[in-house]
DRENMARPA-833653 format. One record per residue: residue in one letter; x, y, z of N, C-alpha, C in turn. Coordinates in steps of 0.001 Angstrom, whole numbers. Layout:
BEGIN
  resn     n.c1     n.c2     n.c3    ca.c1    ca.c2    ca.c3     c.c1     c.c2     c.c3
     A        X        Y        Z        X        Y        Z        X        Y        Z
...
END
This chain:
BEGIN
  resn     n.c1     n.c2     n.c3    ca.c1    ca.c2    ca.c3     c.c1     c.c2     c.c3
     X    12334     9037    10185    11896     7691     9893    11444     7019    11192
     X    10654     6039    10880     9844     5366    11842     9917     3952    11820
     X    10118     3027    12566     9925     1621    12590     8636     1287    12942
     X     8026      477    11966     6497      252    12181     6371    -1024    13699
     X     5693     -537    14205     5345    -1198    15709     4521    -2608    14840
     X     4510    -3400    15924     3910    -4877    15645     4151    -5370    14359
     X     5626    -4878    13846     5536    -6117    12134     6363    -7137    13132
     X     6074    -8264    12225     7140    -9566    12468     8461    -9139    11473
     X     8978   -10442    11705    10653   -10050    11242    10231    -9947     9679
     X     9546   -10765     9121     9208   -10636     7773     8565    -9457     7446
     X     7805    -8854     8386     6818    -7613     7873     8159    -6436     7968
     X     8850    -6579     8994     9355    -4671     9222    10076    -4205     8178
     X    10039    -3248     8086    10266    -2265     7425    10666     -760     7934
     X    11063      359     7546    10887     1267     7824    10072     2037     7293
     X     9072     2809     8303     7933     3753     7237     8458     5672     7315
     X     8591     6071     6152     9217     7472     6436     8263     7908     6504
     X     8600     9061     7075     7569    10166     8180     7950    11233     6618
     X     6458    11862     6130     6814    12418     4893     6075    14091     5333
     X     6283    14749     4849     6124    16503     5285     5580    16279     3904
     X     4590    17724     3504     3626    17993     2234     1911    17772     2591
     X     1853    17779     1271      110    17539     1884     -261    16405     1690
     X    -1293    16219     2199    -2176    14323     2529    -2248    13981      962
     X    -1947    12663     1010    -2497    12094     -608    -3954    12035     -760
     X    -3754    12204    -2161    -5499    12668    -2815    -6544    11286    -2161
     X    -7575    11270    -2163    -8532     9946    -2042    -7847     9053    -3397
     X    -7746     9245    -4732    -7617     9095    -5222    -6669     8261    -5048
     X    -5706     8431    -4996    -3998     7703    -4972    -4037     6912    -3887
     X    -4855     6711    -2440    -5199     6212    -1817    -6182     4952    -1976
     X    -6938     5369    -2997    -7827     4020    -3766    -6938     3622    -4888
     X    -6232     4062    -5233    -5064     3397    -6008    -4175     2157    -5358
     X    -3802     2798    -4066    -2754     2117    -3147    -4116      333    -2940
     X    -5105     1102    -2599    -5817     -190    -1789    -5930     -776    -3109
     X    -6289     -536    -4133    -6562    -1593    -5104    -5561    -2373    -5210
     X    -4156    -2095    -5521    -3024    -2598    -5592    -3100    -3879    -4577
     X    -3146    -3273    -3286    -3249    -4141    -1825    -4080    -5300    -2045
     X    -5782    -5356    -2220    -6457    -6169    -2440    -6519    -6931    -3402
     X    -5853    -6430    -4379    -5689    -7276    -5785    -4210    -8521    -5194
     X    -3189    -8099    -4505    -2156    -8736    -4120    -2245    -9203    -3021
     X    -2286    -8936    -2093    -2223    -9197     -286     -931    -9121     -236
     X       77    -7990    -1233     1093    -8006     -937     1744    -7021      399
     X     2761    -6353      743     2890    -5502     1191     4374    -4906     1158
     X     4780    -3594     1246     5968    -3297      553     6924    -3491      810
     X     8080    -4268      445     8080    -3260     -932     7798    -4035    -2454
     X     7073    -5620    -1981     6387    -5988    -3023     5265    -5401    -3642
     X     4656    -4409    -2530     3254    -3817    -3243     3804    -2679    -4148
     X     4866    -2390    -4362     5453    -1262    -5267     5363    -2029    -6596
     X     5946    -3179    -6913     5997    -4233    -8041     4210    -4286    -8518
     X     3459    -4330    -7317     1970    -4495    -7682     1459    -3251    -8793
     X     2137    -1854    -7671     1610     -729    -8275     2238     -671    -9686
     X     3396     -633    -9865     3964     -353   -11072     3157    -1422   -11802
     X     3037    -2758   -12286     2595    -3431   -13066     1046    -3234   -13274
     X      431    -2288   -11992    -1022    -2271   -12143    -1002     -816   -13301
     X     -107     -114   -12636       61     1309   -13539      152      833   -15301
     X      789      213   -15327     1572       54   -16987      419     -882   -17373
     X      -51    -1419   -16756    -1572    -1910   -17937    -2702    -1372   -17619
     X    -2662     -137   -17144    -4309      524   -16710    -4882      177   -16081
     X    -4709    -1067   -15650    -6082    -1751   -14592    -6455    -1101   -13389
     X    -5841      341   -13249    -6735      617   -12558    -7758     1843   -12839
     X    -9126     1577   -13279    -9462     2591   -13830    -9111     2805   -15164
     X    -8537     2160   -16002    -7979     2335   -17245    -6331     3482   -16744
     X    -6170     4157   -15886    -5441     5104   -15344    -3870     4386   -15595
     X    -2894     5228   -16972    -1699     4581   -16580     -706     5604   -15865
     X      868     5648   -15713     1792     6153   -15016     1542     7824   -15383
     X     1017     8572   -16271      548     9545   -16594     -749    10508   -16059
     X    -1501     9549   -15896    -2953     9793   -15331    -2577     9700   -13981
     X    -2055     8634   -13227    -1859     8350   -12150    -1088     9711   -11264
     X      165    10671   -12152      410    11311   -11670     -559    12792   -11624
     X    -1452    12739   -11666    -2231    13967   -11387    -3081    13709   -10525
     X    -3215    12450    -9815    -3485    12062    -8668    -2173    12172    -7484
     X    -1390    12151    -7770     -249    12546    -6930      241    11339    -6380
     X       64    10017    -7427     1039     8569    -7857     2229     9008    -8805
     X     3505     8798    -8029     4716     8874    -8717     5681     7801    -8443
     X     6267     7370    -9335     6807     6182    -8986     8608     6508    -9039
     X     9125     7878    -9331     9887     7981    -9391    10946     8347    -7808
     X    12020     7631    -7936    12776     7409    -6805    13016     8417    -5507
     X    12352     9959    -6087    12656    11281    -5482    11143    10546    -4513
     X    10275    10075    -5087     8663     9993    -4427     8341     8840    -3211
     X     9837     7938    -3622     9561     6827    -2796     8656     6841    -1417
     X     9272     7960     -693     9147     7730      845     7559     8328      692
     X     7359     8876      399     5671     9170     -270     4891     7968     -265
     X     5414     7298    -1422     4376     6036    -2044     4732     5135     -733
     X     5839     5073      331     5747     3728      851     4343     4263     2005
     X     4627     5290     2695     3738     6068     3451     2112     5425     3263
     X     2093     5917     1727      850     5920     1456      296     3953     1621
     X     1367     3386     1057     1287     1579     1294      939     1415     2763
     X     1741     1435     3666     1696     1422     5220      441     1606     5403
     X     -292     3189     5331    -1357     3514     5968    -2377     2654     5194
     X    -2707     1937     4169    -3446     1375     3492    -3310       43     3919
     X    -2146     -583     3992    -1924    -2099     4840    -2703    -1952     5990
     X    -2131     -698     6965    -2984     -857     8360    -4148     -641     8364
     X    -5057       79     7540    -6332      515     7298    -7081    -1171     6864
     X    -6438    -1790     5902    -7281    -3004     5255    -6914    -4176     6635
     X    -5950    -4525     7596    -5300    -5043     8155    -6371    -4867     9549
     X    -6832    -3400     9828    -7575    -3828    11298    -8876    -3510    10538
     X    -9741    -3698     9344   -10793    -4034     9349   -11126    -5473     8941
     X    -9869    -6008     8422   -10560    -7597     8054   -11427    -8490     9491
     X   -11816    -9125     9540   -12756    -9777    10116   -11188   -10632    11382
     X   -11982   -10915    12273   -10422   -11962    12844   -11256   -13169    12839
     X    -9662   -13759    12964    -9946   -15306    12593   -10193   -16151    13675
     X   -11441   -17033    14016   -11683   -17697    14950   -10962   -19170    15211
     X   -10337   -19328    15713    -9885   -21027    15851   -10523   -21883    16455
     X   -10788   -22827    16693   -11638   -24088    17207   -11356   -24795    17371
     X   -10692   -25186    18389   -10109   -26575    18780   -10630   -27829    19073
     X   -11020   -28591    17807   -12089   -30311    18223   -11805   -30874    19090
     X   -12464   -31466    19916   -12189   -32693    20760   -12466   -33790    20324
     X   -11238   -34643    20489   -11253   -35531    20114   -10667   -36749    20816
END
């Protein structure tokens, strides 16, 4: 296990270091939809995924479909799915645009 560098006290978490093979593109555009639909991050984006799973919205794709993409929501998979959250937070996280401030004079 790994402590993610630069969260604040609200962000950290631990991210597990997972052995197997890379998640599909698939389950990876799963994760980001979840992300962009919420701006959550985990382990609220798990609440995202599951509720996105059980009404199809993604792709029509529910907890069935999802697992042949190699989305499992079951407790053996956790350290998997958080993995896959993390790298998708940091991926959407250093391409957003940064924010300029401007200080008026006044």
């Amino acid at each position: 296990m790994i402590i993610r560098e630069g969260a604040t006290a609200h962000e950290a978490f631990v991210v597990p270091v997972v052995d197997g093979p890379p998640p599909t593109q698939e389950a990876l555009d799963f994760v980001r939809f979840c992300y962009r639909r919420s701006g959550v991050i985990w382990p609220e984006l798990y609440d995202e995924m599951c509720a996105t799973a059980a009404r199809g919205a993604y792709r029509g794709l529910d907890y069935e479909a999802l697992a042949t993409f190699g989305i499992s929501f079951a407790l053996t998979e956790m350290p998997r799915l958080a993995a896959m959250a993390h790298k998708i937070v940091a991926e959407e996280r250093a391409t957003r645009a940064p924010v300029i401030r401007v200080a008026l004079a006044g």
